[in-house]
N, C-alpha and C positions, 0 to 999 in steps of 0.2 A: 551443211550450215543452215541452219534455222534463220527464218526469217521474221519469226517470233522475237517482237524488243524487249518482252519481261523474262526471258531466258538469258539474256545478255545485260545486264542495268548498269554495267561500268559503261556502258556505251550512249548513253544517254546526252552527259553534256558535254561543251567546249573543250575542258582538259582531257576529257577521256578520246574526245578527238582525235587532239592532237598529239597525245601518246602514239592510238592507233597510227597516224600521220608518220610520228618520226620511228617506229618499229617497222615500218612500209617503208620510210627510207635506210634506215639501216639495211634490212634486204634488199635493196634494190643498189648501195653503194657496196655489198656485198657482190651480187651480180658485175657489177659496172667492173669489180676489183679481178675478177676472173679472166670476164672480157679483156682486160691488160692483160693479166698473166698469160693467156694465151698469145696474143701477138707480142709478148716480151718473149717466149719460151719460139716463138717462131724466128722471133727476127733470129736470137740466137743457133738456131739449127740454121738458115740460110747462111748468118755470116760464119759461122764456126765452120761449114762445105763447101760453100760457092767464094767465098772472101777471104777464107782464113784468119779470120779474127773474129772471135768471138767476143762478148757481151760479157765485160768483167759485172761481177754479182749477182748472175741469173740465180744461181744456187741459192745463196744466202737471201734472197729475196720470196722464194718461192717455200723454203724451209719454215721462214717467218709469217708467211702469212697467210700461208694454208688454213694454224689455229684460227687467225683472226678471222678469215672470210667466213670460217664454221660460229666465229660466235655473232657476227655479223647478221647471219642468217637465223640463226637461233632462236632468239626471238618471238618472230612472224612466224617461223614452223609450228612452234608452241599456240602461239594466237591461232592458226587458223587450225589447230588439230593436224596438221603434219607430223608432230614429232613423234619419233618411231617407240609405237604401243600398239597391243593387240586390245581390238575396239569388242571384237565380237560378242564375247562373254559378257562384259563389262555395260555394252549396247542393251542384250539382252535381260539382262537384272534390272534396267535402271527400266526398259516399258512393263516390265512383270512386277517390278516390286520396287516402284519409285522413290524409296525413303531407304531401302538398303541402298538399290545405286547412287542415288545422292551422298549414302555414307560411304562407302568406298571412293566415290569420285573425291569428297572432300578430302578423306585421306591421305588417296593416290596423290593427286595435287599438293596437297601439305608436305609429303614425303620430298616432292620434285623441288617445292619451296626451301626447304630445309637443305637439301642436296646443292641450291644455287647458293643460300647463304654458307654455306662449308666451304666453296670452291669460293667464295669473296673472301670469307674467314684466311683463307689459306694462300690467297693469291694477292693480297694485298699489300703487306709485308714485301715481295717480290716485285711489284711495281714503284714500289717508293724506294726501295734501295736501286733499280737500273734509274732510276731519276734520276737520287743522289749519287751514285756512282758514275754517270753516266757512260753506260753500257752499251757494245753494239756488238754485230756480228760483222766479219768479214776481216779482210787483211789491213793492216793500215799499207798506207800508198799504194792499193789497189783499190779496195773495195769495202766500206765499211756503212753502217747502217744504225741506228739507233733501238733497241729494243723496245723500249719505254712506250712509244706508239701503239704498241702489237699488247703490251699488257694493257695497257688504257682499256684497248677496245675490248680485252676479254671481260675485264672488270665492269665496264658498260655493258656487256651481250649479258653477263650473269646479273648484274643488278636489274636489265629490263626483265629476265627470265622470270626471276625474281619476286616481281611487281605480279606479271600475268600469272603465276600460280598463283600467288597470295587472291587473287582475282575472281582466278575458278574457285577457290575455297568459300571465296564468299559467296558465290552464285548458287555452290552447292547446300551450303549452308543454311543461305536464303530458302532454297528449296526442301529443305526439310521444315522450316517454319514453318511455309506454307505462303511467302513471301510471294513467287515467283512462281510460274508453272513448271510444270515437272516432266515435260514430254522431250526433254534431250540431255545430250550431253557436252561435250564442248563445243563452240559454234564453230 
């Protein structure tokens, strides 16, 4: 991560802040959502062997929001350069010939952009019909749960993903003007 603040210039005022702020908490209620599953996936193994009663909707709980904690986290992976890409090449082009790397990063990044507007394209439609339908998983008079939640937040992880592509595009962008310096790549 660069330390350099003209490689980064979404980062400069108030809202860009607080973006960063609430994509830091998205991952971190991401985290938090785990930390349950785990002690909900425990309690269930103690009562299910030592109790004999188990935890009606561990299953359906953990089926559901596996996607979400993944888009939860999404995000923040994307911001800080986590998200799984091979840097090496890509590294190398951008200190040897800093106006191809800037063009392939814009692209790369545009690609990612376009790939999160697909999956809103596509996933939208889906969360407004488990609204209006009101959908859930699990048994009635055991165990049932609401879907609609779990799409919300995929739809928010894609829409923030979304944003921070569109973000590197422009930084990459910038950097072929000549806007910005040219000595990295995502921060």
């Amino acid at each position: 991560m660069s330390d350099d603040t003209d490689t980064a210039p979404w980062k400069r005022g108030a809202v860009d802040l607080a973006f960063d702020t609430f994509v830091s908490g998205l991952n971190g209620l991401g985290t938090l959502w785990i930390i349950a599953l785990l002690i909900l996936i425990n309690a269930d193994v103690f009562g299910r062997n030592v109790l004999s009663a188990p935890i009606d909707g561990v299953i359906e709980i953990i089926e559901i929001t596996i996607v979400a904690i993944v888009f939860l986290q999404l995000g923040d992976a994307t911001r800080i350069g986590r998200l799984t890409r091979s840097d090496g090449f890509f590294n190398l082009v951008l200190r040897r010939y800093p106006r191809v790397g800037h063009g392939l990063g814009a692209t790369f990044d545009f690609l990612g952009a376009l790939f999160m507007f697909f999956i809103l394209y596509g996933f939208w439609p889906t969360l407004v019909q488990s609204w209006q339908r009101d959908e859930y998983v699990g048994n009635e008079g055991v165990f049932t749960a609401p879907t609609w939640p779990v799409k919300l937040i995929v739809v928010i992880g894609c829409m923030v993903t979304l944003l921070l592509f569109l973000g590197f595009v422009w930084r990459h962008l910038r950097a072929l003007t000549g806007a910005v310096g040219t000595n990295g790549g995502r921060p």
